[in-house]
FIROSE-80174 format. One line per field, with one value per residue (C-alpha): residue number from 1; residue in three letters; chain; y, z negated, x. Coordinates in pm, whole numbers, padded with zeros to 5 digits. Each point is the difference from the previous one (the first is absolute). Layout:
% FIROSE-80174
resi <- NUM ...
resn <- ala ...
chain <- A ...
y <- Y ...
z <- Z ...
x <- X ...
% end
This chain:
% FIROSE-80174
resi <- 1 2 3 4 5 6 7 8 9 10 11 12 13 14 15 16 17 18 19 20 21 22 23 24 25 26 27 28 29 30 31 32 33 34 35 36 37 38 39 40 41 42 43 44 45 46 47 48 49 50 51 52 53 54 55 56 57 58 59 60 61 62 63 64 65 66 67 68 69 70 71 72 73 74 75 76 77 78 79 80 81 82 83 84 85 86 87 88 89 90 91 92 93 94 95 96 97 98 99 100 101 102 103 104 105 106 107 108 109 110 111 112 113 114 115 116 117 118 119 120 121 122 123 124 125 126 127 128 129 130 131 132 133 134 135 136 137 138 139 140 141 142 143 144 145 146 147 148 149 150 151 152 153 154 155 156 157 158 159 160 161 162 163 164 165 166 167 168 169 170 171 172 173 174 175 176 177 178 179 180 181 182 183 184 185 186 187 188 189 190 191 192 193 194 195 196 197 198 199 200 201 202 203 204 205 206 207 208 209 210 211 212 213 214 215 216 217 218 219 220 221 222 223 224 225 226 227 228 229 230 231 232 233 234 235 236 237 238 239 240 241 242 243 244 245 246 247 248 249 250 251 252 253 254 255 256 257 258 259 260 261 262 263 264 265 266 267 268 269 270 271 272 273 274 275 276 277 278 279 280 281 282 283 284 285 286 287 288 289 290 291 292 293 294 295 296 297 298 299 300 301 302 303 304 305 306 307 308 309 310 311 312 313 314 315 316 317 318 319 320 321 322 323 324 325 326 327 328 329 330 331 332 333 334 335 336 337 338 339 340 341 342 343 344 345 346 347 348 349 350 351 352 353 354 355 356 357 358 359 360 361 362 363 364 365 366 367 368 369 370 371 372 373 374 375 376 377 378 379 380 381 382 383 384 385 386 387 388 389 390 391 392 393 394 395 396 397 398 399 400 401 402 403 404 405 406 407 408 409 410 411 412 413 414 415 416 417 418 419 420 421 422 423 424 425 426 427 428 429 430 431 432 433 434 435 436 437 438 439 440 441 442 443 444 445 446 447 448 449 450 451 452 453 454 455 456 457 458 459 460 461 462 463 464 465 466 467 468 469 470 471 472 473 474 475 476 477 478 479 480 481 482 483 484 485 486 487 488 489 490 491 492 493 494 495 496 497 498 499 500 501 502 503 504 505 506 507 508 509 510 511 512 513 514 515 516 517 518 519 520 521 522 523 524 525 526 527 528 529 530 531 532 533 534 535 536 537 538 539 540 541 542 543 544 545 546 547 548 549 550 551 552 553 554 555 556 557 558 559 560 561 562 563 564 565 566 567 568 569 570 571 572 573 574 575 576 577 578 579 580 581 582 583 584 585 586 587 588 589 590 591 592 593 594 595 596 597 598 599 600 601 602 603 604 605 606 607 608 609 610 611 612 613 614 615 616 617 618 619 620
resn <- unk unk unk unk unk unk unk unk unk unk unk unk unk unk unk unk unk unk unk unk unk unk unk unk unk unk unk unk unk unk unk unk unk unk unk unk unk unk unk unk unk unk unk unk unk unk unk unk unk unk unk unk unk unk unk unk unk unk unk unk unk unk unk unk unk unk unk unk unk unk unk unk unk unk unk unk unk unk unk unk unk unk unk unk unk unk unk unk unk unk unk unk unk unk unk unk unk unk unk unk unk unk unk unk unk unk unk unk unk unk unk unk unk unk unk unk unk unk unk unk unk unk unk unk unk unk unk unk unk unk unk unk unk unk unk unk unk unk unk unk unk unk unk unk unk unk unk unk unk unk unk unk unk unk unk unk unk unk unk unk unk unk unk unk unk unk unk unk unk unk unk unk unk unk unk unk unk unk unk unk unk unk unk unk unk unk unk unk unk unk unk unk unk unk unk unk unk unk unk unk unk unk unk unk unk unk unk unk unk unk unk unk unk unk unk unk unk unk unk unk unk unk unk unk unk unk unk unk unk unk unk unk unk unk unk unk unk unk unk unk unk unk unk unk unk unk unk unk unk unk unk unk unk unk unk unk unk unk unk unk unk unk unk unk unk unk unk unk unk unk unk unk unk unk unk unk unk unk unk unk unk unk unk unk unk unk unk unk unk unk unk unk unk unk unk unk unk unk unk unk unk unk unk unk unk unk unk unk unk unk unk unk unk unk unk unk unk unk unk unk unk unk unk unk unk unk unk unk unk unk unk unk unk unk unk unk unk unk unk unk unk unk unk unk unk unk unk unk unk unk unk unk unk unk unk unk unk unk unk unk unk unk unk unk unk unk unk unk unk unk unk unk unk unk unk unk unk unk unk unk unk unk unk unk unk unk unk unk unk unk unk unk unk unk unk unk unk unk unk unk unk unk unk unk unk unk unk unk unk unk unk unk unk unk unk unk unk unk unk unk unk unk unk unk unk unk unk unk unk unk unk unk unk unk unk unk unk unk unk unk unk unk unk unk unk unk unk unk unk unk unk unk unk unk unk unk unk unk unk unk unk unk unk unk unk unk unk unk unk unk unk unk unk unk unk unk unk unk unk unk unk unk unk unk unk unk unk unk unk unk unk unk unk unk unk unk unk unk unk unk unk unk unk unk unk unk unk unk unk unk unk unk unk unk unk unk unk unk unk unk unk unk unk unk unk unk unk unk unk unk unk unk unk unk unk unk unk unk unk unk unk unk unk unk unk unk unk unk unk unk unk unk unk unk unk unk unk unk unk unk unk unk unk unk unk unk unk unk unk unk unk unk unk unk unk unk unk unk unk unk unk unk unk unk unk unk unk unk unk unk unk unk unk unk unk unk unk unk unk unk unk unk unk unk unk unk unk unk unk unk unk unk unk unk unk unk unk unk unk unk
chain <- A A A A A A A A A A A A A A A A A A A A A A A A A A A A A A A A A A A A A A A A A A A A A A A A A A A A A A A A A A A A A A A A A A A A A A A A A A A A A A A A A A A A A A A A A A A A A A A A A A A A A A A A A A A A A A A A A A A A A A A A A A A A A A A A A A A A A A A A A A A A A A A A A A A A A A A A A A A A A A A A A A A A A A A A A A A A A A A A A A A A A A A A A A A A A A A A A A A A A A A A A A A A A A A A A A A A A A A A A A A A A A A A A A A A A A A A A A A A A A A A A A A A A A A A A A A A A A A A A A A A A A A A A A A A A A A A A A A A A A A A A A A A A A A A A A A A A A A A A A A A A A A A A A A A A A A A A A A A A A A A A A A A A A A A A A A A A A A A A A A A A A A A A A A A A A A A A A A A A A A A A A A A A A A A A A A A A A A A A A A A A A A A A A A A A A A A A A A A A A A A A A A A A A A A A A A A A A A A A A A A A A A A A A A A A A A A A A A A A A A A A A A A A A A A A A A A A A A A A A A A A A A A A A A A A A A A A A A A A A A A A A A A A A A A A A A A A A A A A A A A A A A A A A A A A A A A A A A A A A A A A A A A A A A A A A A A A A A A A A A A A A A A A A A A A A A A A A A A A A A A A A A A A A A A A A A A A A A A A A A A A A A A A A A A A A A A A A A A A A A A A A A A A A A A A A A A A A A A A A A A
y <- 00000 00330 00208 00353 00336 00274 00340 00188 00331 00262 00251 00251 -00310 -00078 00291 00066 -00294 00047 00374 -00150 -00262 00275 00212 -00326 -00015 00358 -00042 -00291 00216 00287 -00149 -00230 00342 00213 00067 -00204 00154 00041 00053 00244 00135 00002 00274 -00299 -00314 -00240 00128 -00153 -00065 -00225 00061 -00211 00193 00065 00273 00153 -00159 00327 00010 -00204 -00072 -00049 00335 00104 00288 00267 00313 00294 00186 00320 00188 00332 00277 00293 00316 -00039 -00019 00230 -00316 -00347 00043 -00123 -00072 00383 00250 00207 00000 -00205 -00284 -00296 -00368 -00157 -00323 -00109 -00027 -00313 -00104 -00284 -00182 -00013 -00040 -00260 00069 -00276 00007 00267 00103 -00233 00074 -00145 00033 00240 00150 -00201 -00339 -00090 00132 -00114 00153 -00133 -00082 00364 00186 00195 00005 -00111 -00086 00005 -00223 00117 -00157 -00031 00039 00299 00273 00406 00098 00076 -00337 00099 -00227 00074 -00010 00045 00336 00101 -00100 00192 00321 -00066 00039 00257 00243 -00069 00044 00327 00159 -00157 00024 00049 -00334 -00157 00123 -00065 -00361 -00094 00167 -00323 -00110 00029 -00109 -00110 -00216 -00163 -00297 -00149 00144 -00164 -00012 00277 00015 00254 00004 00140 00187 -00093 -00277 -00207 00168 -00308 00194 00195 -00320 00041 00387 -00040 -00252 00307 00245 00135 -00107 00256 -00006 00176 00002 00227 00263 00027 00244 00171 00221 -00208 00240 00167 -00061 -00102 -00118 -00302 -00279 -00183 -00311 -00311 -00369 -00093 -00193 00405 00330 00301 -00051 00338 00312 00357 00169 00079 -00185 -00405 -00250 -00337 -00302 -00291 -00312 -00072 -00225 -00302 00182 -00170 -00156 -00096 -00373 00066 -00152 00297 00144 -00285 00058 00389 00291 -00141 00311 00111 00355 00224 00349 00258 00292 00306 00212 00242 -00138 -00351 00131 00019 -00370 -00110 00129 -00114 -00349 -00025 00208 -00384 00249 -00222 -00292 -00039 00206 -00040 00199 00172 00232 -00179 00238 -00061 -00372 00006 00206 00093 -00342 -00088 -00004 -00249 -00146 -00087 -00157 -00179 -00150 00167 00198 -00171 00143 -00199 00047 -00258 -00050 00032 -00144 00375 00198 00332 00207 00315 00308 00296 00362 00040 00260 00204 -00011 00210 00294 00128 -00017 -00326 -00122 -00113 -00326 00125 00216 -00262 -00237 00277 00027 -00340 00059 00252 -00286 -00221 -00316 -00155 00303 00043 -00446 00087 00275 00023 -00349 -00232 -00177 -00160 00100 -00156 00280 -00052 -00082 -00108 00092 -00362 -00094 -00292 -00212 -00180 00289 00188 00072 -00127 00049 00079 -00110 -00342 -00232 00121 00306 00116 -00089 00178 00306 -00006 00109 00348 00007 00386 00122 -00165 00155 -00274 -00073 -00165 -00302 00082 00078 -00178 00231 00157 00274 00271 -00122 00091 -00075 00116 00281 00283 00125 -00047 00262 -00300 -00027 00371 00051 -00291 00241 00317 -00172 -00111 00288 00188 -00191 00049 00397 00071 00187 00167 00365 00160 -00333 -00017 -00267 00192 -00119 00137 00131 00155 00118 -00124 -00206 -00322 00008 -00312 -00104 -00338 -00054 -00232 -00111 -00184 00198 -00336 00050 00382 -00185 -00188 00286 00256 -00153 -00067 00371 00079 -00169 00159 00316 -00077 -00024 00338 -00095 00152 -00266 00055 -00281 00070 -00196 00078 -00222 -00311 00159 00273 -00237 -00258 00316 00085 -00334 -00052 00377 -00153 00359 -00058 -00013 -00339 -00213 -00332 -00233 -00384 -00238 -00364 -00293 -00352 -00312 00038 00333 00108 00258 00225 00101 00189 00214 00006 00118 -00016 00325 00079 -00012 00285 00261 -00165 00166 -00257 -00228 -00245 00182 00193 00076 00109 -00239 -00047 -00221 -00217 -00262 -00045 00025 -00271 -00232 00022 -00100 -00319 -00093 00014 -00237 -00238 -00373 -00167 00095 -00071 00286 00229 -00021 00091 00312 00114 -00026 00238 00253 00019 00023 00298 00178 -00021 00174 00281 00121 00122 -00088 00030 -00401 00019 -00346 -00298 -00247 -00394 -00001 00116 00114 -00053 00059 -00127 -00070 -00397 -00083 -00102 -00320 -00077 -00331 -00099 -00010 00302 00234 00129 00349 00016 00041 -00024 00077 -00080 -00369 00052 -00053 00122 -00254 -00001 -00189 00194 00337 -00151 -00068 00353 00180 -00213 00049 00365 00050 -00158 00243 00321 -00162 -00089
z <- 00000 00079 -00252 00121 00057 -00265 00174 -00025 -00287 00191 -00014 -00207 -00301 00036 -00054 -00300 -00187 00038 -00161 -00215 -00104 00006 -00258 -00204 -00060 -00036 -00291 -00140 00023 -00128 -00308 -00044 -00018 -00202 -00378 -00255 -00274 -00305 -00400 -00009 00182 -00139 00138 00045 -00063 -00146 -00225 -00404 00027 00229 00114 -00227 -00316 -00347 -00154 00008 -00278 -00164 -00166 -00226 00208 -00287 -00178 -00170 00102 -00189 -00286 00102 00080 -00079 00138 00066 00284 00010 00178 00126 00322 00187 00244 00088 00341 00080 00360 00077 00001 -00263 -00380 -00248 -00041 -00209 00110 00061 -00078 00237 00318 00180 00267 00325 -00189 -00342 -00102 -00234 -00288 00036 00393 00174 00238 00050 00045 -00085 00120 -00258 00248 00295 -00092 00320 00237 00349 00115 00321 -00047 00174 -00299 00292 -00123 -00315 -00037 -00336 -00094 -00245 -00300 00046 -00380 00035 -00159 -00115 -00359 00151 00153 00352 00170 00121 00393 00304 00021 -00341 00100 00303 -00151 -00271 00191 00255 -00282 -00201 00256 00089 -00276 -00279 -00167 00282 -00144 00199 00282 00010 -00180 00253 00300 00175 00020 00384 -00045 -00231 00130 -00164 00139 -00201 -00318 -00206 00236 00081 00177 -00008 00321 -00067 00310 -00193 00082 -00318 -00254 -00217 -00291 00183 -00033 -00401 -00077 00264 -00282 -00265 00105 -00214 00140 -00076 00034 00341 -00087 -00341 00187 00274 -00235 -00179 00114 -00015 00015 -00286 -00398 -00215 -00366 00160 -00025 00368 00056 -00031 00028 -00284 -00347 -00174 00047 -00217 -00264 -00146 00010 -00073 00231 -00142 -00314 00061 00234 -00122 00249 -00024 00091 00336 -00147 00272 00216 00284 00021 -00387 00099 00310 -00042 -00018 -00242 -00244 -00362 00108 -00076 -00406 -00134 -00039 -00050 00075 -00105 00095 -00230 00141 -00245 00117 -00151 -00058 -00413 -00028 00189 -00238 -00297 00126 00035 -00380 -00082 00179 00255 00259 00041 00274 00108 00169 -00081 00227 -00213 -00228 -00259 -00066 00063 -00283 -00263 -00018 -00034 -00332 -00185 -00223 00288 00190 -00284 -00104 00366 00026 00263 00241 00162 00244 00305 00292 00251 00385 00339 00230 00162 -00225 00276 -00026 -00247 00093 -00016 00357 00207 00246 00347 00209 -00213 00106 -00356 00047 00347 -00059 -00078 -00172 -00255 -00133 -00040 -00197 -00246 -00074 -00208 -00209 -00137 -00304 00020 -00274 -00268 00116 -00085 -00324 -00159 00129 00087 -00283 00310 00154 00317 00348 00224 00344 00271 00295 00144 -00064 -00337 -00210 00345 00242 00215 -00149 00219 -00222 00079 00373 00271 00173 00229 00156 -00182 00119 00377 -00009 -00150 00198 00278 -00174 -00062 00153 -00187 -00341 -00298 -00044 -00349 00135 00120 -00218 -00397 -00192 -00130 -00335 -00153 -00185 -00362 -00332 -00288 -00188 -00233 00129 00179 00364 00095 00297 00095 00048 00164 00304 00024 00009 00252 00245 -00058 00173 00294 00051 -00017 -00376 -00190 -00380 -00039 -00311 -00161 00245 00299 00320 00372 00147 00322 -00166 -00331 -00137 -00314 -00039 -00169 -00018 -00193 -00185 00018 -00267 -00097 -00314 -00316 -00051 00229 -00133 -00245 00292 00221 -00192 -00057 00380 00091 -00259 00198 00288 -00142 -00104 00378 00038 00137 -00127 -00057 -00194 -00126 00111 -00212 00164 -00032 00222 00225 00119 00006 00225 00233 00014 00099 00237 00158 -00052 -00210 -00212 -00005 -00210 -00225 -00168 00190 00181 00214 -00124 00237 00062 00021 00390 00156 00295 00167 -00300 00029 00322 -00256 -00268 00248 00343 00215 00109 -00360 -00157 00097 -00069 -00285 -00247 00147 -00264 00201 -00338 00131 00360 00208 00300 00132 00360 -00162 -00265 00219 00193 -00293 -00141 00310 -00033 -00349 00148 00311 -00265 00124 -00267 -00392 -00005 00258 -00168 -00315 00210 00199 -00341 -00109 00272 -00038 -00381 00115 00228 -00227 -00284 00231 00084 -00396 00056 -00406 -00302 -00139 -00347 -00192 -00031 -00226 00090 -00247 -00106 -00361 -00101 -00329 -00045 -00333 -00044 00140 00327 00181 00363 00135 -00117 00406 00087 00281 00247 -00114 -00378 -00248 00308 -00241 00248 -00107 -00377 -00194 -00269 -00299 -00285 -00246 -00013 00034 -00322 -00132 00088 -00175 -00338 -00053 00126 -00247 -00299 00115 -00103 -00283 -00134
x <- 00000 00133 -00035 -00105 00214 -00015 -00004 00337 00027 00012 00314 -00179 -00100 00336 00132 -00270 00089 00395 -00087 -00205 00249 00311 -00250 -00024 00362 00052 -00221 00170 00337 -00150 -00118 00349 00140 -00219 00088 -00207 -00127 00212 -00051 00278 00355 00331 00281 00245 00035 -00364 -00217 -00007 -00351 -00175 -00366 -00152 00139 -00191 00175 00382 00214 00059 -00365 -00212 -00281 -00258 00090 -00310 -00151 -00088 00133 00160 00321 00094 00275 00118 00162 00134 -00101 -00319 -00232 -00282 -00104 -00109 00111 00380 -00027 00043 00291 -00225 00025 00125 -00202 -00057 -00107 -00353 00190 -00305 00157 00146 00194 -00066 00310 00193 00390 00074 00285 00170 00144 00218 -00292 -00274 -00352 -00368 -00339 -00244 -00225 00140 -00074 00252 00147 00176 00372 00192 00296 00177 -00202 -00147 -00351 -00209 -00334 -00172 -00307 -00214 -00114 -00447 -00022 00227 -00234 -00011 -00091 -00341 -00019 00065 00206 00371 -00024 00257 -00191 00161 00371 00011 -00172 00263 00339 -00168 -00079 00308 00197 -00179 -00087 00202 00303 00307 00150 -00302 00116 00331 -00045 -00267 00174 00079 -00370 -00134 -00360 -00207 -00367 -00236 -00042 -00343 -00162 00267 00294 00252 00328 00278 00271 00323 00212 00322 00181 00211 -00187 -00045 -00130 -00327 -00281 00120 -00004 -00342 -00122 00090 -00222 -00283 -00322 -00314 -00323 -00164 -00323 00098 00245 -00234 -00186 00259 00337 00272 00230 -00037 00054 -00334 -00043 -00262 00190 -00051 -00152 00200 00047 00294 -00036 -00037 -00209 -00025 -00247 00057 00280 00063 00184 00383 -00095 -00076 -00152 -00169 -00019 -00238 00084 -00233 -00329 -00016 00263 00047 00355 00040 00053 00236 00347 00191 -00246 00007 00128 00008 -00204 -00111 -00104 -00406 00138 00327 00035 00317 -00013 00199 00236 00258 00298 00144 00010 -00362 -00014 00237 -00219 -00288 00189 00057 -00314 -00181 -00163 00164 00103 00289 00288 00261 00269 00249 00202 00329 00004 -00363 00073 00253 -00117 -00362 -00132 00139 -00329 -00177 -00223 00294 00200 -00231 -00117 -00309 00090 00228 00293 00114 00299 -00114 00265 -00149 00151 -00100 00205 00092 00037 00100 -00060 00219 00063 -00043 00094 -00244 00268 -00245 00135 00315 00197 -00044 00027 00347 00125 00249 -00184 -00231 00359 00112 -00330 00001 00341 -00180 -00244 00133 -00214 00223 -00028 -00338 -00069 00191 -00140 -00337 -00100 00141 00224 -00309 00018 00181 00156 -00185 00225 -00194 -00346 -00096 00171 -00107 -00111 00242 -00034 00280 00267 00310 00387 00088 -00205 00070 -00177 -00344 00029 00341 -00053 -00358 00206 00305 -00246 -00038 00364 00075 -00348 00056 00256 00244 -00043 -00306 00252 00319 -00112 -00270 -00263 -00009 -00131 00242 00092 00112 00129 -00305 00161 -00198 00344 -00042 00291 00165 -00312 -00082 00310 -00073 -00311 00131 00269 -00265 -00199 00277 00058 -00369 00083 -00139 00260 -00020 00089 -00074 -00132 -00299 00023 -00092 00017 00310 -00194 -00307 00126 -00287 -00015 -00151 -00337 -00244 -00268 -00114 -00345 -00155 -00358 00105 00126 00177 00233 00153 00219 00159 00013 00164 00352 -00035 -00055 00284 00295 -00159 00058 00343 00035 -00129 -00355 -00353 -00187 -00339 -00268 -00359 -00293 -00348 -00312 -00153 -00154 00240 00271 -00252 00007 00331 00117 -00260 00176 00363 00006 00297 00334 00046 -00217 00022 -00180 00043 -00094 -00133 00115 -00142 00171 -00112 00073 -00149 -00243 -00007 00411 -00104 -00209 00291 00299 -00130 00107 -00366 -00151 00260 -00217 -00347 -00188 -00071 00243 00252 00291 00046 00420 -00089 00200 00085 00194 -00017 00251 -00255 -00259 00096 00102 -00383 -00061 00215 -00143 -00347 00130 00135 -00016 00047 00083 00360 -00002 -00266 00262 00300 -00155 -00131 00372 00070 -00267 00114 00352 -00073 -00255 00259 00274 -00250 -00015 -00332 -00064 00188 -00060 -00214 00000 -00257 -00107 -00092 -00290 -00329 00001 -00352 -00211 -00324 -00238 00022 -00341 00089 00146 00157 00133 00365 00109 00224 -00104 00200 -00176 00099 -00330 -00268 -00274 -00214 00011 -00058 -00310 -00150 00063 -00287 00101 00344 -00191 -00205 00356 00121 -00329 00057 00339 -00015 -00282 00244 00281 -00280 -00111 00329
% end
């Protein structure tokens, strides 16, 4: 039997199906490629936690909840609104992020309001998935619609740091309801999908209504674990913990956030905190001051335990505090001056007779971290600086770092003569005791501008070497908010002032040293520079592969800052001195951070403890 003939597929079905079948295996290749979803992102290397994580180790996940926590700040505040270049404002604590840091990795990231997110493997785009039960404290959801109005109108209309931190970001779509991606126009920027994930997310529907550019005593509508229960403005703010909030039993939230109630009371100087320490009015401090951390705590409470006093060693970068130098004027534009200055401060009489020898000069940008430059430069750091070779001082490559010295008498007369010595080379000569530039005539004057009383004791043997020197230098005290201003104007001549670090540098240097910031209002480029090399290392440390190479281009930026003398090094300390009432507990595990009292909880039977044997003490 023959069977019969099926009827050829004509040239256009054949054609059809081959699309059709080409389409097909696009597809397939397509989604073999595309990023899964992830829990979180590290900067380098894996991240601790895998997706299926309870808690971080650092916290004990079935802290009870409830109490309260006092504590205390100085100066005071005239807003609710810190997202704006306006006033001097003080936290919602109600606003969240798409992801969280955890304290116990360099750089690694966690989904709060993301509960994923997806990243090829270039870091060219991100795409953030939003958690359903993701909600407002008016129990709106968090939408797509929220992140994009977010970054458009922070970038816009907030703070310049938005700006610049965000600069890299080409688009931002929402891609569903819940689903949002960001596209970034810079290539090796392995950090942007991470400060992306760091970017306060506020509610559309709220602003929509109100002028966001301007100050306002109403706190905003938020989405965290706190909201203002109650304030008066300048005085104190009390924050309730959120009733049902929404992510209480996320990962990263677990064994956090344990108290009903926190209240900040303001005061206008760190004696009235201290008083109101002992007086039980509060009930943490942390203290920042030696002096105070030596001798004004020697009171019955603390002998007899009631009120701890406690030093807890942290793992963070110190950073750096400085006198530093404002090198758009021109007193100060050379290198050589602000060399000279630094001989006029003695750390080590300064450590002896004002901080009972507690204190660790500062001698890199990133001390206390591995991303200290150390010794001369070798390896990846020498080759990537032998490329600046003709723009760079050569101590950079021949003389290891360190800071002017003493022997800590109080008599710094080598030290003021290395000044006086580079002071002339730089064309600053004394005639008739006064140290005048040898073109102008004209003596040099500058001013120290302070906010803290605290620091006058400190300040004052420092501006009398410099007048040994024969320069005017003059201490200027003035309150919060005109000091908020004058920074913000880069009106002064010097002030005492730093920059914290991470344990993963990266976008936020550009806003620290980067040439195009120095003349940003309101920009962290307190010392004005501007400098391509530096420029271009940033640049590198951003580009970082890998973190053996993030730690060596660090090395080199500290290196090249260090040569520049923009600051006079202050000191730092590799603890936080606490003081608390004895009604509190937190886990035994160490924390990157130091005290983190964000893990502690309130303890009841030692606050019934506390009130028994503090009631003994009166009657007795």
């Amino acid at each position: 039997m023959v069977k019969p003939r099926l009827p050829l597929p004509s040239c256009r079905t054949l054609l059809a199906n081959s699309l059709a079948a080409l389409l097909i295996i696009a597809s397939w290749v397509v989604y073999a490629e595309s990023p899964q979803p992830v829990h979180g992102l590290a900067m380098h290397g894996e991240l601790k936690y895998g997706p299926d994580f309870q808690h971080f180790d650092y916290v004990n996940p079935n802290a009870p909840k409830g109490g309260m926590l006092r504590t205390a700040a100085r100066g005071t505040f005239d807003s609710f609104h810190g997202h704006i270049p306006k006033g001097n404002a003080v936290s919602t604590r109600s606003i969240e992020t798409l992801l969280t840091t955890s304290d116990d990795e360099a750089f690694s990231e966690y989904g709060l309001i993301a509960e994923s997110l997806e990243v090829p493997e270039d870091r060219s785009w991100v795409i953030f998935n939003i958690r359903p039960e993701a909600r407002w404290h008016d129990d709106e959801p968090i939408t797509a619609d929220d992140v994009v109005w977010s970054f458009e109108t922070l970038t816009t209309q907030g703070r310049d740091f938005f700006r610049r931190y965000y600069a890299s970001v080409a688009k931002v779509e929402k891609l569903a309801d819940r689903r949002v991606k960001f596209t970034f126009d810079e290539e090796e920027n392995r950090e942007m999908p991470l400060i992306v994930g760091q970017m306060p997310i506020l509610p559309k529907h709220y602003w929509e209504s109100r002028d966001f550019a301007s100050t306002t005593l109403e706190p905003p509508l938020g989405s965290g674990p706190y909201r203002v229960k109650d304030f008066e403005a300048g005085r104190f703010v009390v924050y309730e913990r959120v009733e049902g909030y929404w992510g209480a039993d996320l990962p990263v939230n677990r064994g956090l956030y344990n108290f009903d109630i926190e209240r900040i009371d303001f005061y206008l100087d760190d004696t009235a905190i201290r008083l109101a320490l002992k007086a039980q009015d509060i009930d943490f401090r942390s203290e920042n001051q030696a002096k105070a951390w030596a001798s004004d705590y020697n009171v019955p409470s603390v002998e007899k335990g009631f009120l701890k006093k406690e030093s807890i060693r942290h793992r963070l970068p110190t950073g750096m505090q400085a006198f530093i130098f404002n090198t758009r004027l021109p007193k100060f534009s050379d290198p050589r001056v602000r060399k000279a200055l630094g001989y006029a401060f003695d750390f080590e009489w300064t450590n002896k007779q004002l901080f009972y020898s507690q204190y660790t000069r500062t001698e890199s940008y990133f001390s206390n971290s591995e991303l200290a430059a150390t010794g001369v430069p070798e390896g990846e750091e020498l080759e990537i600086l032998s490329k600046y070779q003709d723009r760079l001082p050569h101590e950079v490559f021949d003389e290891p770092y360190r800071p002017p010295s003493t022997d800590g008498s109080g008599h710094a007369r080598r030290n003021l003569r290395t000044a006086l010595n580079l002071l002339a080379d730089a064309g600053w000569t004394v005639e008739d005791l006064k140290l005048v530039n040898s073109e102008t005539g004209e003596q040099m004057k500058f001013e120290i501008l302070l906010v803290s009383q605290a620091f006058e004791r400190i300040v004052l043997p420092f501006t009398r070497n410099l007048s040994r020197l024969g320069i005017d230098a003059k201490v200027r005290l003035v309150d919060q908010s005109q000091y908020i201003n004058r920074i913000r104007a880069f009106d002064f001549d010097m002030i005492i002032s730093g920059w914290g670090q991470s344990d993963s540098p990266g976008n936020e240097q550009r806003s620290f040293w980067g040439s195009y910031t120095a003349d940003v209002p309101g920009s962290r480029n307190f010392a004005g520079i501007k400098d391509p090399v530096i420029d271009e290392i940033i640049e590198l440390i951003i580009q970082a592969p890998d973190r053996e190479s993030l730690i060596a281009r660090t090395r080199v930026l500290d290196r090249v800052l260090r040569a520049g003398y923009y600051v006079i090094p202050n000191w730092h300390i590799r603890s936080d001195r606490i003081l608390y009432w004895d009604k509190f507990s937190r886990p035994d595990t160490p924390t990157k951070s130091g005290a983190m009292p964000t893990r502690w909880w309130f303890d009841e039977n030692k606050a019934r403890i506390l009130e028994a044997n503090l009631s003994g003490a009166s009657d007795s």
